[in-house]
N, C-alpha and C positions, 0 to 999 in steps of 0.2 A: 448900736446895731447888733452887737455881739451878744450884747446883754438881751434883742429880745427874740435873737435864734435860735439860743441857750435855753428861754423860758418855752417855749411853743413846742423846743423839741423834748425836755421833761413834762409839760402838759401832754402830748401825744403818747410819751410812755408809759406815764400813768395811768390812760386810758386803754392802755393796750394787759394793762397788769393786773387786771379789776379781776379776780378770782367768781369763777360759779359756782354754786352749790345749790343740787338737787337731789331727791329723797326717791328713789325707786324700789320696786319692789324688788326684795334680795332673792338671788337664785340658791337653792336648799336641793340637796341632796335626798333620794328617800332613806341613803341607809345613815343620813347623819343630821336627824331633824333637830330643831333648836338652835343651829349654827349657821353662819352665811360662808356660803361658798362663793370663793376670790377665783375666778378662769383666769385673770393672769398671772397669779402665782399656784396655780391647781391648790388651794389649804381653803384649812375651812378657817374661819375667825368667831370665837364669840361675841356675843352682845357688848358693845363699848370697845371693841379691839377694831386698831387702824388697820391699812397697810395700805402699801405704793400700788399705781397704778402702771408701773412702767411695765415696759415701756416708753408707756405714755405719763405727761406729764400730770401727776394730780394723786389724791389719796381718796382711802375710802374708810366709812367708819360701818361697822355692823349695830342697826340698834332696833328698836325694839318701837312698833307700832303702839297705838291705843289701842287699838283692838287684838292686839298682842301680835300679830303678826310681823316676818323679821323683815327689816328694810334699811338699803343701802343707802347712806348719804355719801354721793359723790363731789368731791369738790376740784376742781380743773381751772386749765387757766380763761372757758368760759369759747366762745366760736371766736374762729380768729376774723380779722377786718378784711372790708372788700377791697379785692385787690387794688393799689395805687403805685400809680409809675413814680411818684413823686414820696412815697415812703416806701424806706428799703428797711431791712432785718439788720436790728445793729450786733455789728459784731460783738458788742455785750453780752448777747444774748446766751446763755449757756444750759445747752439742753440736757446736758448731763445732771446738771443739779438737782439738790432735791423740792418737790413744791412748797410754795409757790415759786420759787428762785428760778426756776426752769422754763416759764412761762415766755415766750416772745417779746423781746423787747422792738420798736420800730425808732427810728429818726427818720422825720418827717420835712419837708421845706418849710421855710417861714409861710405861715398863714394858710397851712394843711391841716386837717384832721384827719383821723381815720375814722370811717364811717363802718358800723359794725353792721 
């Protein structure tokens, strides 16, 4: 029985740990075109340069459209699960780390999932 509490509640974390990545249009300064400008760390980044999202949990990369336009890929740890009385936030979970490691972890009862 141990063995399959154990499994359901890393199948639940797993699912909870599935990182997002989406591609937006990057925000550009006028007096600094050619670079993407990062509002949580006020800097600007060139094309191919990362940086943290924190605050918040997740990075970003600055790159460079087809059509040459600059554009952010944001990768996070994705919407969190609808709320469930039966999964709680494991105290594993460590928001200070850096991503992906920081993403919410859950333990869940046997034969719960979390529904996203």
């Amino acid at each position: 029985m141990k063995t399959i509490l154990v499994f359901v509640a890393v199948v639940a974390i797993a699912i909870a740990q599935q990182p997002s990545t989406r591609v937006l249009p990057a925000d550009v300064l006028r007096d600094f075109p050619g670079v993407c400008f990062a509002s949580t760390s006020c800097k600007t980044h060139k094309v191919g340069e990362k940086w943290s999202l924190a605050p918040f949990c997740g990075i970003s990369e600055c790159i460079k459209g087809d059509d040459g336009k600059l554009l952010e890929k944001v990768s996070d740890c994705g919407p969190l699960p609808k709320p469930n009385n039966k999964c709680k936030l494991s105290p594993k979970t460590n928001l200070n780390a850096t991503f992906p490691d920081c993403c919410p972890k859950f333990d869940c009862e046997p034969g719960v999932k979390l529904e996203f």
